[in-house]
N, C-alpha and C positions, 0 to 999 in steps of 0.2 A: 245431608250435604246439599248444597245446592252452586249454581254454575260460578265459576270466580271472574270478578268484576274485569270488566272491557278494558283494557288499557285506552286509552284518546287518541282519537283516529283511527280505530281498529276495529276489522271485522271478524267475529265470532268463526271460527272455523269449521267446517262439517263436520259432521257428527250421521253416523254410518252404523246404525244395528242391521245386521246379516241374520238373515232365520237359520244359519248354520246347514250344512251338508251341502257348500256351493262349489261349482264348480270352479277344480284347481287345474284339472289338466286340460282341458279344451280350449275351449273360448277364451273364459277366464273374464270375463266383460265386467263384473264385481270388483275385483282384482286390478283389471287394467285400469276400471276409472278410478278407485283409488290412488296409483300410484300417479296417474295424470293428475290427480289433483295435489298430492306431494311434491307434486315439480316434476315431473316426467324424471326426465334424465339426468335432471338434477336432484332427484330424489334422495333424500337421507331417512330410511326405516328405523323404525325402532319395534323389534317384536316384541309382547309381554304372553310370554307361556304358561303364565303363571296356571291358571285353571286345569290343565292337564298336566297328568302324570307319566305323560311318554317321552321319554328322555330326545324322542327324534324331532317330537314337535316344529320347535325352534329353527332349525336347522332344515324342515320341509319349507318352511316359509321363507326362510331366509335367499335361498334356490328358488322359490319360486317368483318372488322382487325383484332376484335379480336380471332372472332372465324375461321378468316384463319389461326391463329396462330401467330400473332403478340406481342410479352410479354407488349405493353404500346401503346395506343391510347388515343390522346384528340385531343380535335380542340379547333380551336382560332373563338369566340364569335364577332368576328367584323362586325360590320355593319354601320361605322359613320367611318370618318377620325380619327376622336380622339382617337379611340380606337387603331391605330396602335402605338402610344404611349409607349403603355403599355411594361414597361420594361420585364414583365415576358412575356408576347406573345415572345419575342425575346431572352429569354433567352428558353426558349423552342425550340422555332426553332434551335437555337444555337446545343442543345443535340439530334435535331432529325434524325435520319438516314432514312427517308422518310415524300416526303411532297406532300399532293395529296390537288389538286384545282377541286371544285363539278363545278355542272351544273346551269344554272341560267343563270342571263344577263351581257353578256360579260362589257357593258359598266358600269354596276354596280359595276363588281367588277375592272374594271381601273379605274375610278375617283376615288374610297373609298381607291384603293392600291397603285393607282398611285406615283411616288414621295417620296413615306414613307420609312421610315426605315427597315419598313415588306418584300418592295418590294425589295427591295436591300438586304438584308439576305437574301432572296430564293434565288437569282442570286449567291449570294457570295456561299452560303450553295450547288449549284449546284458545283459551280466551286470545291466546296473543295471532289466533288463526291457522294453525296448525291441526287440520283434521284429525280425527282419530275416527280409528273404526272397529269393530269389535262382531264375532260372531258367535252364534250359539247360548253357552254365558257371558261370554263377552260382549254379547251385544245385552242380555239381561240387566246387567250391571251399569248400563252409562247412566242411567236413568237415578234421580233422586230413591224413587223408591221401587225396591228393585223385588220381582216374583225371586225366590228364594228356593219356590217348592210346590209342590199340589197333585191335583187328581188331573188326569186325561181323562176321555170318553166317560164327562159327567157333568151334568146341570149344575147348572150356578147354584150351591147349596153353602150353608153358614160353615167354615174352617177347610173347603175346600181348597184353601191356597194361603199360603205362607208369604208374607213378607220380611223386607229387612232392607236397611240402608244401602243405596248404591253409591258408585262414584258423582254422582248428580252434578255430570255434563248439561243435564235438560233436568228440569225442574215440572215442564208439561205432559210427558208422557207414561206412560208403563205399559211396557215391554216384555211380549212372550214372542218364545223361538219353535220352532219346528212345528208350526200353528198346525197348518192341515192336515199334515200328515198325522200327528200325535193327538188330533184333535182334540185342542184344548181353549174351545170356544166358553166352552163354560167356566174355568178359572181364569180365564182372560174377563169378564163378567163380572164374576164377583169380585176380582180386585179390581176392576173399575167402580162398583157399587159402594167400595169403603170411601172412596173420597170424589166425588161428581165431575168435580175439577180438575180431574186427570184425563188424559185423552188416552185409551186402550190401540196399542199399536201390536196387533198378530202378525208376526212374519213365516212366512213358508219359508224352506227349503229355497237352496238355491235363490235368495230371493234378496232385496236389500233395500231400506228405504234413505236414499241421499239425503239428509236434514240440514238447511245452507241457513246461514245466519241472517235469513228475514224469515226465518220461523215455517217456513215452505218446504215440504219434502215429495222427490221423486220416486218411482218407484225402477226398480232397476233387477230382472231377473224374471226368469220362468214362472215362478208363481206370481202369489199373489200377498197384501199385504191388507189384512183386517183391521178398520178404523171403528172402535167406539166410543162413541159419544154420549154421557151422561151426563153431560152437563142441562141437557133438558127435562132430566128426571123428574117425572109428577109424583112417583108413588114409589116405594122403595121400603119390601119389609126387614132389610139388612138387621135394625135397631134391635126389633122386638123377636126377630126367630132364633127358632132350638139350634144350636148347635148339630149339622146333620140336613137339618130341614132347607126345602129346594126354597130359593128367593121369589118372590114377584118384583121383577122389576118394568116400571110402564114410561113411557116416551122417552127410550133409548134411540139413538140413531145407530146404523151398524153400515159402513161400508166397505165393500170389496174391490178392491184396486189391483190393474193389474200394471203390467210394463209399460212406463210412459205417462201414465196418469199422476197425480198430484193432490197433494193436498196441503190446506192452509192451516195450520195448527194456531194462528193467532184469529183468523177469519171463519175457523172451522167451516174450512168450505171444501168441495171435492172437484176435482177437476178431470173431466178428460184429458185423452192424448191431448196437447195444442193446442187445447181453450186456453189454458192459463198464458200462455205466452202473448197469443193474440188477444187477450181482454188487456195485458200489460202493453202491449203495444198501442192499443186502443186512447189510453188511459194517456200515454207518454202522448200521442198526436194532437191528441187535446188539448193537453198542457201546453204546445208548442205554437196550437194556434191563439190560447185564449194570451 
């Protein structure tokens, strides 16, 4: 899958993977900027529970939209193929100006979403500027191709990690959830090693990276959010190793981003707090003088 075409004059909408386990009752600052970016108070949700199997799911999030200030929260009840069907699920989507994907198992909710008309409305509903946000699997999944599965606390080794098609919101990234804590530096690794051209996005806990339609993401949450970069790859024995066997991989970039910092996913470039704003401000004076 890959992201559905711009409509004219239109900007691409955020796009928001959550390293999952963030915080719902305090602060809530993941949470509040998403729904600010739905329209605050004119906000219209749309929850997909799809991934988990707690019937409360739904209905915690739903409570919790509204009391950030959201004017209209529901979710859509799907749990079976057939249910994506449902004319009025897509006419919902249709009127929503945000759509957030819970936490749960990644591959539960791409076989149930896979293919459907549900999944193709979020893609479409993105393109027309409509954020979505997604945590945990739901953040696994925006991405074209999406971690599936794999090993925690282990070296980049051949079948350490499983793929399989995502919703493919972004076509540039792949996305692992509860990076630090489950440390899972190393299958973040090797599925960057299968294709160079991917940019490896590790998110922590509590953690969120805002991705705004000029290809630039913030970083937003107490941890932190792992960038790798292989698109510099010199050496890479991916091709020729055993199944099992640990990779060499040689001029990878790997950086660690924390709250406030930035990065350029089409510039691949990393930014402190407030460089990036003041090098664009820089950039805009120029233009004004010349």
């Amino acid at each position: 899958m890959c992201p559905a075409p711009l409509p004219e004059e239109t900007s691409r909408g955020f796009i928001i993977p959550i390293g999952g386990g963030e915080d719902r009752v305090k602060e809530r600052h993941i949470h509040r900027r998403f729904v600010d970016l739905a329209g605050g108070k004119g906000a219209d949700i749309v929850v997909i529970p799809t991934a988990s199997e707690l019937e409360t799911t739904g209905n915690d999030y739903k409570r919790m939209f509204l009391g950030l200030g959201a004017s209209a929260v529901d979710f859509l009840p799907i749990t079976k193929r057939a249910d994506c069907d449902n004319p009025r699920y897509v006419d919902m989507l249709d009127s929503a100006t945000g759509i957030f994907l819970t936490g749960g198992n990644q591959l539960r909710l791409s076989t149930i979403l896979g293919g459907t008309g549900i999944a193709q409305k979020i893609r479409r509903r993105n393109a027309a500027g409509v954020p979505v946000a997604g945590t945990s699997a739901g953040a696994s999944i925006m991405s074209e191709h999406m971690i599936a599965g794999g090993e925690s606390n282990s070296a980049p080794t051949v079948g350490s990690v499983s793929l399989a098609p995502g919703l493919g919101l972004t076509n540039a990234v792949i996305i692992d959830q509860h990076f630090t804590e489950r440390n899972r530096l190393g299958r973040l690794l090797t599925a960057s090693s299968y294709n160079p051209f991917l940019i490896g996005l590790g998110i922590d806990e509590d953690t969120a990276a805002f991705i705004g339609p000029d290809g630039v993401f913030e970083v937003v949450g107490s941890g932190t959010v792992t960038v790798v970069d292989a698109s510099g790859l010199t050496h890479s024995s991916m091709w020729d190793a055993s199944p099992g066997q640990a990779l060499t991989l040689l001029g990878l970039k790997v950086h660690v981003l924390g709250e406030g910092c930035r990065y350029d996913l089409v510039g691949r470039h990393a930014y402190p707090p407030d460089q990036l704003a003041a090098f664009c401000s820089l950039l805009d004076d120029k233009s004004k003088v010349g």
